[in-house]
C-alpha positions as CSV (number, residue, x, y, z in Angstrom):
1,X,154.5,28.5,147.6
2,X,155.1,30.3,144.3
3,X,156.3,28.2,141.5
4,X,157.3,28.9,137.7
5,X,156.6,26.1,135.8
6,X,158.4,25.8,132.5
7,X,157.3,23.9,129.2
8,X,153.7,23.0,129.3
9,X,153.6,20.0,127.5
10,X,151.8,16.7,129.1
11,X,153.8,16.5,132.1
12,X,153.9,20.6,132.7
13,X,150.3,20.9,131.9
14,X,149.6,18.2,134.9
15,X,151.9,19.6,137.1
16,X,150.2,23.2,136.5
17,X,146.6,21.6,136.9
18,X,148.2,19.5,140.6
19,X,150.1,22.0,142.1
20,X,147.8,25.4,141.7
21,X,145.0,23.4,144.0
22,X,147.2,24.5,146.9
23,X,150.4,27.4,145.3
24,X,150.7,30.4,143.2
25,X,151.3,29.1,140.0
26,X,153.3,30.9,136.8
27,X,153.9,28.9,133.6
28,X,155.8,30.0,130.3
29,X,155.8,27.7,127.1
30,X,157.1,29.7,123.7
31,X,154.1,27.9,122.3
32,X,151.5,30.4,123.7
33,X,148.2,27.9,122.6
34,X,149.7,25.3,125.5
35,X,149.5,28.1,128.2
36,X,145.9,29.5,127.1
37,X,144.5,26.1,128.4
38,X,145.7,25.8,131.5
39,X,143.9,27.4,134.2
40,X,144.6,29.1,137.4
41,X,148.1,29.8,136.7
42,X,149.7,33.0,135.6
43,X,151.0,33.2,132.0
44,X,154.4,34.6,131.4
45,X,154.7,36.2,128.2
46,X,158.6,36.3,128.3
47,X,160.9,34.7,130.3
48,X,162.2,38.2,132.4
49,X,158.6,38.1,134.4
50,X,159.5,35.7,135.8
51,X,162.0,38.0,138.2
52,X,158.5,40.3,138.9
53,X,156.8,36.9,140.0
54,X,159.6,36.0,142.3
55,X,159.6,32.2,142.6
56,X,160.3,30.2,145.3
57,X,160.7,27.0,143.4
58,X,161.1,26.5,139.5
59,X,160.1,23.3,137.5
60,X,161.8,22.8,134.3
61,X,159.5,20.5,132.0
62,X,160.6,21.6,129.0
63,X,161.8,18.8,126.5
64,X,164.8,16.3,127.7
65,X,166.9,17.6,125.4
66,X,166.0,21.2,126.1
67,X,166.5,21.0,129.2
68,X,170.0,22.5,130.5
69,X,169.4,25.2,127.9
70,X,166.3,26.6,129.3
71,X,167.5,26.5,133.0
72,X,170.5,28.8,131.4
73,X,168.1,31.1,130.2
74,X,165.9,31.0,133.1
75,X,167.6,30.9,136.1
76,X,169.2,34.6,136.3
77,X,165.5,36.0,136.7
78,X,165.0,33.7,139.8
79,X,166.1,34.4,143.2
80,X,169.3,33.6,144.5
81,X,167.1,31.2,147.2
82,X,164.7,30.0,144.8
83,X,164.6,26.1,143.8
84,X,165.4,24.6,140.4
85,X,163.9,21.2,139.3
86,X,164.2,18.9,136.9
87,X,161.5,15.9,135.5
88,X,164.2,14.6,133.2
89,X,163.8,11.1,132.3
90,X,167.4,10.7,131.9
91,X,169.9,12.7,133.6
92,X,172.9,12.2,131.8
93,X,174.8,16.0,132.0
94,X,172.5,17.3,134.7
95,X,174.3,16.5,137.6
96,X,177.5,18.5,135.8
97,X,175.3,21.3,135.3
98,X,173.7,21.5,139.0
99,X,177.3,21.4,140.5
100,X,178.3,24.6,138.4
101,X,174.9,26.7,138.6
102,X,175.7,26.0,142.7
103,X,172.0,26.5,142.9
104,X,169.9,24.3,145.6
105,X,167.8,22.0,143.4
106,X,165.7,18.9,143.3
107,X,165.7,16.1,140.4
108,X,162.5,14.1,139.7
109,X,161.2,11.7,137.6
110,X,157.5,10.9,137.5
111,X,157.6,7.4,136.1
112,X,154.3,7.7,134.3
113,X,152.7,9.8,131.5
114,X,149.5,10.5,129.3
115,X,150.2,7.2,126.7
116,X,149.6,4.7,129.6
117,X,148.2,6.1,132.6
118,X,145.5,7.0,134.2
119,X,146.5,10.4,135.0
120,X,143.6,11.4,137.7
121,X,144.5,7.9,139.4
122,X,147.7,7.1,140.0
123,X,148.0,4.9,142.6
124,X,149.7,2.2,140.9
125,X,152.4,4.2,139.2
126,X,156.0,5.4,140.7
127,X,158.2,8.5,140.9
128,X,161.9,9.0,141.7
129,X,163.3,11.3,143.7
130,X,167.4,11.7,143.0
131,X,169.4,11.6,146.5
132,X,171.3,14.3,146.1
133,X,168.4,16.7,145.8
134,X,167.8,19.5,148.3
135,X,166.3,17.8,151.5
136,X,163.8,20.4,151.8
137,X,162.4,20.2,148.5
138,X,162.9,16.4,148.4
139,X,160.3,16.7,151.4
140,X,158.0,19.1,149.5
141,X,157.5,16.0,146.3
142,X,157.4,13.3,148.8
143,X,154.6,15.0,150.4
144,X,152.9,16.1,146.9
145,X,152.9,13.2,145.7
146,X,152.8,10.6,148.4
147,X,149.2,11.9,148.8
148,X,148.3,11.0,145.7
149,X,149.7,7.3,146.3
150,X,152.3,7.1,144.1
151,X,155.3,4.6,144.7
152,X,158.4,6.5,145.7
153,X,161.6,5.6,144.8
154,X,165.4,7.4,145.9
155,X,168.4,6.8,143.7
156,X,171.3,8.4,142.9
157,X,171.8,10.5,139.4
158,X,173.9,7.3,138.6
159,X,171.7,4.5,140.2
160,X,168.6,6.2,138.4
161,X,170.5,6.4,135.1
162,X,171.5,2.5,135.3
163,X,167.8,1.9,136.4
164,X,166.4,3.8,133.5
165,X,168.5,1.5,131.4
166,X,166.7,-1.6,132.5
167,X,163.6,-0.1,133.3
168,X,162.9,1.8,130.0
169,X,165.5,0.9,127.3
170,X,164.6,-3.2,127.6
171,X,160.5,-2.7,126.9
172,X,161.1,0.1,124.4
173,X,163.9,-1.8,122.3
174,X,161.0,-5.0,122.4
175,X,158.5,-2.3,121.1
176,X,160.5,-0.8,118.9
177,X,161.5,-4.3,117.3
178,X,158.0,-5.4,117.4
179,X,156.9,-2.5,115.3
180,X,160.0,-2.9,112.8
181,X,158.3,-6.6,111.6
182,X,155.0,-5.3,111.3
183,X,153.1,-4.5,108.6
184,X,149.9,-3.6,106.7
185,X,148.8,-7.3,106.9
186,X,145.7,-7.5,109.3
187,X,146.0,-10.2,112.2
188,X,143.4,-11.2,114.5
189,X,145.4,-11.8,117.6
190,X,144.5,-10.6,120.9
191,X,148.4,-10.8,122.0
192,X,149.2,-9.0,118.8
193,X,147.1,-6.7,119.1
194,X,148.1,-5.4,122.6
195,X,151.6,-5.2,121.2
196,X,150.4,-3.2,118.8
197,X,148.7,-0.4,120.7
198,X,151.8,-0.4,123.0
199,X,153.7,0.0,120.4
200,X,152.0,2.7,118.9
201,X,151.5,4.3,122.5
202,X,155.4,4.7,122.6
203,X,156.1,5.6,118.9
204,X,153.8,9.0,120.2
205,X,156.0,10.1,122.0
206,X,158.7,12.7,121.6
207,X,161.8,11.2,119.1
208,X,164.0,13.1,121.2
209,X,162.7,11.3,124.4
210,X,162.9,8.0,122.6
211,X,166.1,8.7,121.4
212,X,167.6,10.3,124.7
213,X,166.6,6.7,126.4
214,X,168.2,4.5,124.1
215,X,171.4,6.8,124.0
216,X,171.8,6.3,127.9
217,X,175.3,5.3,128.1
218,X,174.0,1.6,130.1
219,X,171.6,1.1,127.2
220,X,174.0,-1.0,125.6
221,X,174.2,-2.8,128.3
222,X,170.8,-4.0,128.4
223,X,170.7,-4.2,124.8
224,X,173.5,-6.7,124.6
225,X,171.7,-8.7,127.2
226,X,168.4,-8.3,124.8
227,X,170.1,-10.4,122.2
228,X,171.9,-12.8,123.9
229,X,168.1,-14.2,125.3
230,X,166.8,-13.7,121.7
231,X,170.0,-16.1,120.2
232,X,169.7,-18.9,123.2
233,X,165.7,-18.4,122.0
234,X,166.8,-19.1,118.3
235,X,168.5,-21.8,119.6
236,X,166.1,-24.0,122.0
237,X,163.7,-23.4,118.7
238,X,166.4,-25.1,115.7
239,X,166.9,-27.9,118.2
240,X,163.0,-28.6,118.8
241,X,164.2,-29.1,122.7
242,X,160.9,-29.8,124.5
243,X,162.9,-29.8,127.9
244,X,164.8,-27.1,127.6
245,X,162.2,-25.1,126.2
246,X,160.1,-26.2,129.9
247,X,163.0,-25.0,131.9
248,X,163.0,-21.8,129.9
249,X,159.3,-20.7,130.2
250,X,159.2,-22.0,134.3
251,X,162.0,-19.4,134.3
252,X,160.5,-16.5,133.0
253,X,157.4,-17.5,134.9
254,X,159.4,-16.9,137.6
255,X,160.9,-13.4,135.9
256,X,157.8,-11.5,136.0
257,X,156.0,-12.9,139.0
């Protein structure tokens, strides 16, 4: 298959790297240093090649909030036939904009990422395919990446949205409000310490992307159930209650197992 790749950040750069091992492979970054390391792919100078290379399928990796503004620049060079995808993290107006183009399409979002995983095993991480993608194409990811035994999830644009909203606002906002009460002061904790590197981990990441996933409209949501815990927390510790405290921590013991 011939596919244009677009934005070759982390997440292009891998795709690049995965996909050329068995399709003709184009990529186009305005940051011409990302595209010089990737190999086996063929670098677009400007965004009209990409009608001379005549793509079958395009993947749109550019930044979240980038990203309906590149497929409006991009898609008039593609074939009327050719696929347009999407590794979003949140898709907020992307459904809107996939109804108007009218273009078949396929919405993605590979739950994992240089910070945290191991990106040449990925066995234990996941990926979400949105239901109202083409089937065809739908078909083509399940088969990419199934083989490279990743978890795979189907949602709708709104169930993933929701999802995302408990699955990525709640252990952000804890990082995020971790690394508000730290400071220069050194601690020898080994707990402490991991909550450290994770939260360093996320604070490398894109502001826009961090932003973009608190600003999901269910954020709030979550957020507001964030707080309620952390005041019947404050709560259990002002009264010194041994019992209830037991009854607490057998519950969340029961949370995360």
């Amino acid at each position: 298959m011939k596919i244009v790749i677009l934005g070759i950040g982390n997440m292009g750069s891998w795709l690049a790297k995965e996909l050329s091992k068995e399709n003709e492979i184009a990529i186009y970054d305005q940051d011409k240093k990302k595209t010089a390391k990737v190999k086996n792919a063929k670098v677009l100078s400007e965004l009209s090649e990409i009608k001379e290379f005549g793509p079958e399928m395009l993947v749109n990796a550019v930044s979240l909030q980038n990203t309906i503004e590149a497929f409006e620049s991009t898609v008039k060079y593609t074939p009327e036939e050719c696929v347009i995808c999407d590794v979003a993290s949140i898709k907020k107006d992307l459904p809107g904009y996939y109804k108007k183009c009218g273009r078949k399409f396929a919405s993605l979002h590979p739950m994992f990422g240089p910070t945290f995983a191991n990106m040449d095993s990925l066995k234990e991480e996941s990926l979400v395919i949105i239901k109202e993608s083409d089937g065809q194409a739908a078909n083509f990811f399940r088969w990419f990446f199934g083989r490279l035994g990743l978890k795979l999830f189907e949602y709708t644009f709104k169930e993933h949205d929701n999802m995302m909203a408990y699955s990525l606002t709640t252990p952000f906002a804890a990082s995020l409000v971790f690394a508000a009460c730290v400071d220069d002061t050194t601690v020898p904790g080994t707990t402490f310490a991991r909550h450290r590197k994770l939260a360093k981990g996320l604070l490398s990441e894109d502001d826009h992307l961090l932003a973009e996933v608190l600003f999901n409209p269910e954020s709030i949501g979550q957020l507001e159930r964030i707080t309620s815990r952390l005041e019947f927390l404050k709560h259990v510790i002002r009264d010194k209650d041994y019992d209830e405290a037991r009854k607490f921590f057998d519950k969340l013991r029961k949370n995360i197992e």
